[in-house]
NUPATOR-154223 format. One record per residue: residue number from 1; residue in three letters; x, y, z of N, C-alpha, C in turn. Coordinates in pm, whole numbers, plus 50000, padded with zeros to 5 digits. Atoms other than C-alpha are relative to their C-alpha. Layout:
! residues N
R   i  aa  n.c1  n.c2  n.c3 ca.c1 ca.c2 ca.c3  c.c1  c.c2  c.c3
R NUM ala     X     Y     Z     X     Y     Z     X     Y     Z
...
END
This chain:
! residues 224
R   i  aa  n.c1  n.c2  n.c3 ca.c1 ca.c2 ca.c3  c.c1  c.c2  c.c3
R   1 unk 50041 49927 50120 50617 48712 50197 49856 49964 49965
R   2 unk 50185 49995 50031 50227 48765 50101 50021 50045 49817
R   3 unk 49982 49959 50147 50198 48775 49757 49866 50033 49918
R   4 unk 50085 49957 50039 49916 48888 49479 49999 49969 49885
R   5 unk 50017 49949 50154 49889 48732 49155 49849 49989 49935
R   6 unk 50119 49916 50044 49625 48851 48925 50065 49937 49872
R   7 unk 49956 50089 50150 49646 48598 48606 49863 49911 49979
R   8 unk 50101 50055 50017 49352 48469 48410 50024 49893 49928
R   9 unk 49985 50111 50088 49470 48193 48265 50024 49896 50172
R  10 unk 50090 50057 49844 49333 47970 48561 50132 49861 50047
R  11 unk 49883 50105 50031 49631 47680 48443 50136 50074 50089
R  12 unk 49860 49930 49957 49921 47903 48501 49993 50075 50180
R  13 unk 50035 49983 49942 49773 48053 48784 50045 49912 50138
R  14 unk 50016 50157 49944 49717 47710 48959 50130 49963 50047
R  15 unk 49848 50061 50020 50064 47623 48865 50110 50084 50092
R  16 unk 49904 49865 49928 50206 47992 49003 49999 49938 50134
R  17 unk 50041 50009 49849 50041 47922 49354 50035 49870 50045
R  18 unk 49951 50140 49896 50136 47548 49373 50180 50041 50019
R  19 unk 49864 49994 50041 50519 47656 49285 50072 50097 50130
R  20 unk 49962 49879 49876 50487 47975 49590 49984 49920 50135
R  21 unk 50051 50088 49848 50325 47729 49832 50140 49878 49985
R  22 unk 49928 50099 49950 50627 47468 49775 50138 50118 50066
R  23 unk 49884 49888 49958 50873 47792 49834 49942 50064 50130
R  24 unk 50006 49919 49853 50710 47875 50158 49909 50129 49982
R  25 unk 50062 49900 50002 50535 48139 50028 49857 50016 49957
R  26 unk 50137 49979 50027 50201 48293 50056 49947 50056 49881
R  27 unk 50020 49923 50125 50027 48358 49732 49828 49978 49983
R  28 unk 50167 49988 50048 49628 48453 49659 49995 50010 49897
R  29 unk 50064 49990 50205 49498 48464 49287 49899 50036 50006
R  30 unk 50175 49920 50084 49237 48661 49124 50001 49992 49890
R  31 unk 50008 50031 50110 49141 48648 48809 49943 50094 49887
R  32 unk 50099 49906 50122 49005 49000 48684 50088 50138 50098
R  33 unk 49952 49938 49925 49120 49329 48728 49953 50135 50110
R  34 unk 50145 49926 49880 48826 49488 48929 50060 49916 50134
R  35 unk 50015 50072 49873 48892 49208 49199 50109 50032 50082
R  36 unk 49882 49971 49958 49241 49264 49227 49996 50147 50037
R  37 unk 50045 49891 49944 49152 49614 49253 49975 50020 50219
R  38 unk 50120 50012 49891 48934 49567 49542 50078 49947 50156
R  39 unk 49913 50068 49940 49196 49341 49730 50101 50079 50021
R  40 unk 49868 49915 49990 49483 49537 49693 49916 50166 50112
R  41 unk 50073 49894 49877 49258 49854 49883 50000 49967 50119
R  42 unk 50009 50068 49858 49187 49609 50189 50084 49943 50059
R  43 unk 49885 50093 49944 49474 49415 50223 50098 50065 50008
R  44 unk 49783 50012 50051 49872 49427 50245 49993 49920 49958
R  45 unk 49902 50110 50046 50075 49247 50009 50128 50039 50028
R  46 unk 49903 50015 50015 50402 49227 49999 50042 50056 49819
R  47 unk 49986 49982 50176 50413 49259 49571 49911 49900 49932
R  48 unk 50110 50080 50114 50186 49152 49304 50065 49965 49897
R  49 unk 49934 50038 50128 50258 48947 49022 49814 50050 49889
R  50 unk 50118 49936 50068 49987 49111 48693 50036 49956 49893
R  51 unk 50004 50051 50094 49954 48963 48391 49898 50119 49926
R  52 unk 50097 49838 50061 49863 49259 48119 49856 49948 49955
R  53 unk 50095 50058 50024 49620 49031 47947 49879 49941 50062
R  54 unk 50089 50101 49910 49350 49013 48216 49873 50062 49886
R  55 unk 50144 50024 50084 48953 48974 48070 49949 50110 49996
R  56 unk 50084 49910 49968 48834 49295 48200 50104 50172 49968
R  57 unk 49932 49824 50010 49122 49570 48142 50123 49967 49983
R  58 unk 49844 50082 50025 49531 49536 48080 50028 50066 50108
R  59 unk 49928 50058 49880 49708 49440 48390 50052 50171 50010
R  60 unk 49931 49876 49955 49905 49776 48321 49956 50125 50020
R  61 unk 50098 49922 49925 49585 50004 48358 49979 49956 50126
R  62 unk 50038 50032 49836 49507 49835 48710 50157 50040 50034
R  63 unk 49918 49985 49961 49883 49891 48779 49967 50220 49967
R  64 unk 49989 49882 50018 49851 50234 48663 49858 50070 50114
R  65 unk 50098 49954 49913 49512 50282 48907 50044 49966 50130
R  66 unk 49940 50019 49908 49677 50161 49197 50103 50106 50075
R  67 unk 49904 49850 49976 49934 50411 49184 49969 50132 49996
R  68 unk 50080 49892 49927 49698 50685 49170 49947 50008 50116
R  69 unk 50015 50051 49917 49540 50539 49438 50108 50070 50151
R  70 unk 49897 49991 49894 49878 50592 49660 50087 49911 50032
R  71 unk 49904 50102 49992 49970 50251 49655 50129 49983 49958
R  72 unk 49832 50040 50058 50350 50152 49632 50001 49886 50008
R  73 unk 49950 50093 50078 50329 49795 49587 50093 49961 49912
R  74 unk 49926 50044 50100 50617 49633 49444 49894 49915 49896
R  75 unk 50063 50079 50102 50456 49496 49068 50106 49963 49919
R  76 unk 49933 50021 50129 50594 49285 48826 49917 49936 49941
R  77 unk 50097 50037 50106 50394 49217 48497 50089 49847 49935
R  78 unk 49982 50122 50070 50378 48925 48317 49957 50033 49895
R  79 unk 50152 50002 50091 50262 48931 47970 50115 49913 49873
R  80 unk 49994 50062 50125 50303 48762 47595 50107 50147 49910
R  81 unk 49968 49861 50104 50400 49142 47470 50176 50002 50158
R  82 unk 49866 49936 49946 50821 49140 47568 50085 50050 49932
R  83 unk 49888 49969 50084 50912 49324 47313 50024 50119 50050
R  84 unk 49947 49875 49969 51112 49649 47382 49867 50141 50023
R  85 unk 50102 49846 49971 50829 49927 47339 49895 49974 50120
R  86 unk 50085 50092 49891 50607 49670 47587 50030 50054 50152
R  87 unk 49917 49998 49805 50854 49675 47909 50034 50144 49980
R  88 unk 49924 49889 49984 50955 50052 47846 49807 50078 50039
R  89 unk 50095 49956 49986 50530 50088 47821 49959 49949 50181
R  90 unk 50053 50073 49880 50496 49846 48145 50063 50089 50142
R  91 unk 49870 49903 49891 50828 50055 48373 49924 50150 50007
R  92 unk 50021 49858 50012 50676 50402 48260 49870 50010 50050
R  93 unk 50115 49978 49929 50337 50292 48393 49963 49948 50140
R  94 unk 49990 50014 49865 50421 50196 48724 50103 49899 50019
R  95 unk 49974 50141 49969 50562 49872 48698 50124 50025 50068
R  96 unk 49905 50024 49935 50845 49761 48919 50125 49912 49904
R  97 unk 49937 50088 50060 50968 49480 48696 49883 49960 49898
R  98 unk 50101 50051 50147 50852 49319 48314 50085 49870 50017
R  99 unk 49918 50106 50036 50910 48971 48277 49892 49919 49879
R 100 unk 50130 50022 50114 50768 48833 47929 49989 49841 50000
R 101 unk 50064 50101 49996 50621 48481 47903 50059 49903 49869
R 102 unk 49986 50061 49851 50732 48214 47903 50109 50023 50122
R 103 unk 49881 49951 49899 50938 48239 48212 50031 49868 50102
R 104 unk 49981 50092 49875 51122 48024 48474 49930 50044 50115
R 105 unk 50003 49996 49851 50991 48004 48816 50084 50089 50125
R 106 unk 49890 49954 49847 51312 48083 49004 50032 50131 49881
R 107 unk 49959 49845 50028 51370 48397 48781 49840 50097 50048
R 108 unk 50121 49932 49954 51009 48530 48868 50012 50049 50140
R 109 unk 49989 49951 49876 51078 48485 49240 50174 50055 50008
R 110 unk 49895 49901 49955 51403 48618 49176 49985 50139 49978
R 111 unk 49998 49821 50014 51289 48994 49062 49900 49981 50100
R 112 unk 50073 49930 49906 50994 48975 49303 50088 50047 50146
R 113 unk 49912 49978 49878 51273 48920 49589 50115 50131 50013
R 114 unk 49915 49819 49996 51465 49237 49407 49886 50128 49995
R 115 unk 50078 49871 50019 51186 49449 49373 49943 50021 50141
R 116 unk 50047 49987 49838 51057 49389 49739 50118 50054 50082
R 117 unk 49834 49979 49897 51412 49438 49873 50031 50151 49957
R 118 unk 50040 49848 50009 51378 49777 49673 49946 50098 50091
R 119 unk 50100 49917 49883 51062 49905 49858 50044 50003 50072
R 120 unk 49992 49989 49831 51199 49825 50183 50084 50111 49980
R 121 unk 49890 49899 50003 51521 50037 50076 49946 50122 50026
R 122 unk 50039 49857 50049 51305 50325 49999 49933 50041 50131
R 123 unk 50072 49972 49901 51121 50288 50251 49977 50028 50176
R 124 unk 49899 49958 49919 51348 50252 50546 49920 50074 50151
R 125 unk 50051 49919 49912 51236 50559 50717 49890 50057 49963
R 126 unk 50123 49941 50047 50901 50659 50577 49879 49883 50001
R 127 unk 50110 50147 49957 50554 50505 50693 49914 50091 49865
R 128 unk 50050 49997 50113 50294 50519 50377 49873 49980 50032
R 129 unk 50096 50100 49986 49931 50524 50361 49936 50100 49859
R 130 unk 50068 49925 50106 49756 50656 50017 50125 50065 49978
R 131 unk 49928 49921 50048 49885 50934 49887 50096 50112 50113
R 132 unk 49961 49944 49937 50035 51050 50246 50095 49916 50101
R 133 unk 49898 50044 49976 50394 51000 50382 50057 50055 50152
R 134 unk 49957 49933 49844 50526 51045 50719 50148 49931 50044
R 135 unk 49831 50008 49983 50907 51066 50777 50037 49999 50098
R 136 unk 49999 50073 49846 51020 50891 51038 50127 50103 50098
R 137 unk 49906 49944 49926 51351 51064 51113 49954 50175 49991
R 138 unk 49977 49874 49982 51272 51438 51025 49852 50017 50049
R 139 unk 50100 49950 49942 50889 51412 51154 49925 50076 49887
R 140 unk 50052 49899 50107 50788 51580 50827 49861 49915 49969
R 141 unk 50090 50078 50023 50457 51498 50733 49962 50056 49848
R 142 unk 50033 49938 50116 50373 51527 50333 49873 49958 49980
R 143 unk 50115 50061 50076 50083 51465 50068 50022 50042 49845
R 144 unk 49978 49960 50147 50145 51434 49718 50175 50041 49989
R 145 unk 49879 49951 49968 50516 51524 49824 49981 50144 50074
R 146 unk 50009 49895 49924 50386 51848 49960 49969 50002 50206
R 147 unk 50004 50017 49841 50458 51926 50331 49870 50052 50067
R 148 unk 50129 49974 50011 50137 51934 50534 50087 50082 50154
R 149 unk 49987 49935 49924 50163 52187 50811 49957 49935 50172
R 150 unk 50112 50051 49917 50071 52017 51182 50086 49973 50126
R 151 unk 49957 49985 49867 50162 52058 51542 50034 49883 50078
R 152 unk 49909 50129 49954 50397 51813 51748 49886 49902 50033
R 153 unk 50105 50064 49952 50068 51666 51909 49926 49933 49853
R 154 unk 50044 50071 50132 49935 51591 51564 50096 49892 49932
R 155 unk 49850 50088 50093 50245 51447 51417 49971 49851 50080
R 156 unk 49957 50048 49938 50253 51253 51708 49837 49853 49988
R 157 unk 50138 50037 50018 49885 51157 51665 49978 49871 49863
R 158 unk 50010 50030 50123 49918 51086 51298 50113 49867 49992
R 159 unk 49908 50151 49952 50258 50796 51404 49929 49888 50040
R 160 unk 50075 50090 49903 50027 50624 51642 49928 49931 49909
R 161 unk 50134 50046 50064 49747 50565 51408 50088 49917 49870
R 162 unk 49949 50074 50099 50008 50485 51115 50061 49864 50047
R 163 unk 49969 50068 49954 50142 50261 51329 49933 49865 50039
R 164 unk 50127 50052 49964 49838 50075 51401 49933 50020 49901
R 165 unk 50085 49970 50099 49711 50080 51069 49981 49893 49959
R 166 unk 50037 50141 49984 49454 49803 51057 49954 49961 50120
R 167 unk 50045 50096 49821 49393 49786 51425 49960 50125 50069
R 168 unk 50014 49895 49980 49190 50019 51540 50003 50056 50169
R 169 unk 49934 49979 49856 49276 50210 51872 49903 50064 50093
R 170 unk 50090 49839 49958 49017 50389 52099 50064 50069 50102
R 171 unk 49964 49845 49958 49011 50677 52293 50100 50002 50121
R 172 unk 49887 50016 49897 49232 50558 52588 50120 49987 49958
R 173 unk 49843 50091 50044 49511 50345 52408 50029 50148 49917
R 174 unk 49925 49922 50077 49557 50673 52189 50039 50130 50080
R 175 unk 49952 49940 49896 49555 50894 52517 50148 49930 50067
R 176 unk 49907 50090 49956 49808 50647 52651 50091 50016 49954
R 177 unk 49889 49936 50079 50016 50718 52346 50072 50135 50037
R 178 unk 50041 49889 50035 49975 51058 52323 50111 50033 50131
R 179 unk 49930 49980 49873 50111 51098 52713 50105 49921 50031
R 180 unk 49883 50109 50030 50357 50833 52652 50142 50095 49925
R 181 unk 49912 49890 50075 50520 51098 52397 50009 50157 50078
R 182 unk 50003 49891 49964 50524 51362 52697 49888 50112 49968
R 183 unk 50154 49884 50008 50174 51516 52616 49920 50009 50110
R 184 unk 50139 49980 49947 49931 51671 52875 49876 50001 49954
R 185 unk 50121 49986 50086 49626 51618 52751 49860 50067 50097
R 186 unk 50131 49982 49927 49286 51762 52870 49880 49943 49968
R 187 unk 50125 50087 50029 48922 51675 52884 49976 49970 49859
R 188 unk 50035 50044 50119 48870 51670 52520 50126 50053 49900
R 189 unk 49918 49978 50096 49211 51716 52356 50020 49895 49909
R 190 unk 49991 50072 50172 49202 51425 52147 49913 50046 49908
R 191 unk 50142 49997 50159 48896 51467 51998 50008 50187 49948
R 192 unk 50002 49859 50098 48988 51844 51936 50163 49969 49900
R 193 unk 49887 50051 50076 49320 51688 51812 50001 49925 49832
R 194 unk 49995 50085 50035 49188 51436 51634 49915 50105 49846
R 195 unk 50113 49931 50121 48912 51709 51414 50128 50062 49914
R 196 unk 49952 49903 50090 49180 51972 51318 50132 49901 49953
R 197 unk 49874 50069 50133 49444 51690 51178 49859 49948 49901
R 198 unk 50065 49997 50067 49134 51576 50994 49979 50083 49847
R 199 unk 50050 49881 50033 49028 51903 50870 50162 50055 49888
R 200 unk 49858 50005 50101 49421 51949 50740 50002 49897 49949
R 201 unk 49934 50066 50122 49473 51618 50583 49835 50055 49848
R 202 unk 50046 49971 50087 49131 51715 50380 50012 50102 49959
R 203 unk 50016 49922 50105 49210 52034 50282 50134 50004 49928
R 204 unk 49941 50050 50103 49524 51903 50161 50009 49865 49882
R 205 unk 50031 50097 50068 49349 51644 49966 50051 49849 49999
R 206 unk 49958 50150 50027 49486 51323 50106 49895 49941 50030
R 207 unk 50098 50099 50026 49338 51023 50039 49994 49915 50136
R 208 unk 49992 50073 49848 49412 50873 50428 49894 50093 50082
R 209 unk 50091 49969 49903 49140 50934 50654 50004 49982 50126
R 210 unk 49994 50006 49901 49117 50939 51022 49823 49919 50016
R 211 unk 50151 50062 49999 48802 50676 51067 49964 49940 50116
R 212 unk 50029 49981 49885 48582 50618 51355 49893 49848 49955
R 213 unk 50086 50153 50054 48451 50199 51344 49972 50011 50173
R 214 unk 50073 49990 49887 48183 50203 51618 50015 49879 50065
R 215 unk 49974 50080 49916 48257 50045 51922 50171 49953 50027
R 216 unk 49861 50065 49983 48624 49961 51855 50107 50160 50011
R 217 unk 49973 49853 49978 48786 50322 51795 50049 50118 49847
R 218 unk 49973 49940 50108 48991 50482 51557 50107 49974 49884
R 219 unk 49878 50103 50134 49206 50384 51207 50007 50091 49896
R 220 unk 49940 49984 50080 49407 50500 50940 49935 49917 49858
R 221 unk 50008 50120 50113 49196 50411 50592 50032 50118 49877
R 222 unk 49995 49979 50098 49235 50485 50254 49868 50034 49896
R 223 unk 50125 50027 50074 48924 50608 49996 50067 49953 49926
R 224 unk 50015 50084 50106 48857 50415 49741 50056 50103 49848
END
């Protein structure tokens, strides 16, 4: 488990990360909610712990920008505010779980371990990147929930790369694929492959890109 908390109170913080590191688990801290921002774009976690009260914005606006974003991160907030209109404001703006302050330890990592065990449920058969979903058993490819229109060779295109998202593949290893899944390919069918899934995920406005890092090959990112 990779974890994410985002708590400015530098004490508790301290205390969170010595308490994850004796449980085996990995945990980073930030301390604003620009940074955590920023982190959560580049990285995987596993689930973030957010404290509403950060210095720069409440925990449950960065939870609420995240999820525009595309991100599904399991979140659970932390904050001082557990009164009823709080956790019904924290659930309705993304949150996964509210747990109000003070709190035990082993109940903290007990909702992060239900809210992670969630995602996976949901997630099962569907790979995720932004705001675009690709269904493992029916091959459907959406955006926004809307189905994007795109030929077996694309689909097939668009697996590979989700699959490998983070590691980028060039022009052989994704030929390799490609003919691996029963494709003939010709002199330049990736790269005419590779334009018109492009060309569809932007004119259905997803936020996953098909990106070209010189020298290494090609990757699955997210705008900002």
């Amino acid at each position: 488990m990779k974890l994410l908390v985002v708590e400015d109170d530098a004490a508790l913080a301290e205390a969170l990360l010595a308490a994850f590191n004796r449980a085996d688990i990995q945990a980073e801290f930030c301390g604003t909610g620009a940074s955590a921002a920023e982190l959560l774009a580049l990285y995987a976690f596993d689930a973030a712990v957010v404290d509403r009260g950060l210095p720069d914005m409440d925990g449950l606006d960065l939870v609420r920008e995240v999820r525009r974003a595309g991100n599904r991160i399991p979140v659970v907030i932390l904050t001082a505010q557990s009164d009823v209109a709080s956790r019904i404001d924290g659930l309705d703006g993304g949150a996964d779980d509210y747990l109000g302050k003070p709190f035990l330890f082993a109940e903290l990592r007990s909702r992060l371990n239900a809210v992670i065990r969630r995602a996976e449920q949901r997630l099962t058969n569907t790979m995720l990147c932004g705001n675009f979903a690709y269904d493992l058993d029916s091959r459907v490819v959406s955006v926004d929930g809307a189905a994007v229109d795109l030929s077996p060779r694309e689909r097939t295109l668009i697996e590979v790369l989700l699959r490998s998202r983070g590691r980028p593949l060039n022009a052989a290893q994704l030929e390799d694929r490609l003919c691996a899944a029963n494709e003939v390919l010709t002199a330049n069918a990736l790269e005419v492959s590779i334009h018109r899934l492009r060309r569809k995920l932007a004119a259905a406005d997803c936020s996953a890109r098909i990106a070209w890092m010189r020298g290494l090959g090609y990757c699955l990112e997210v705008d900002a």
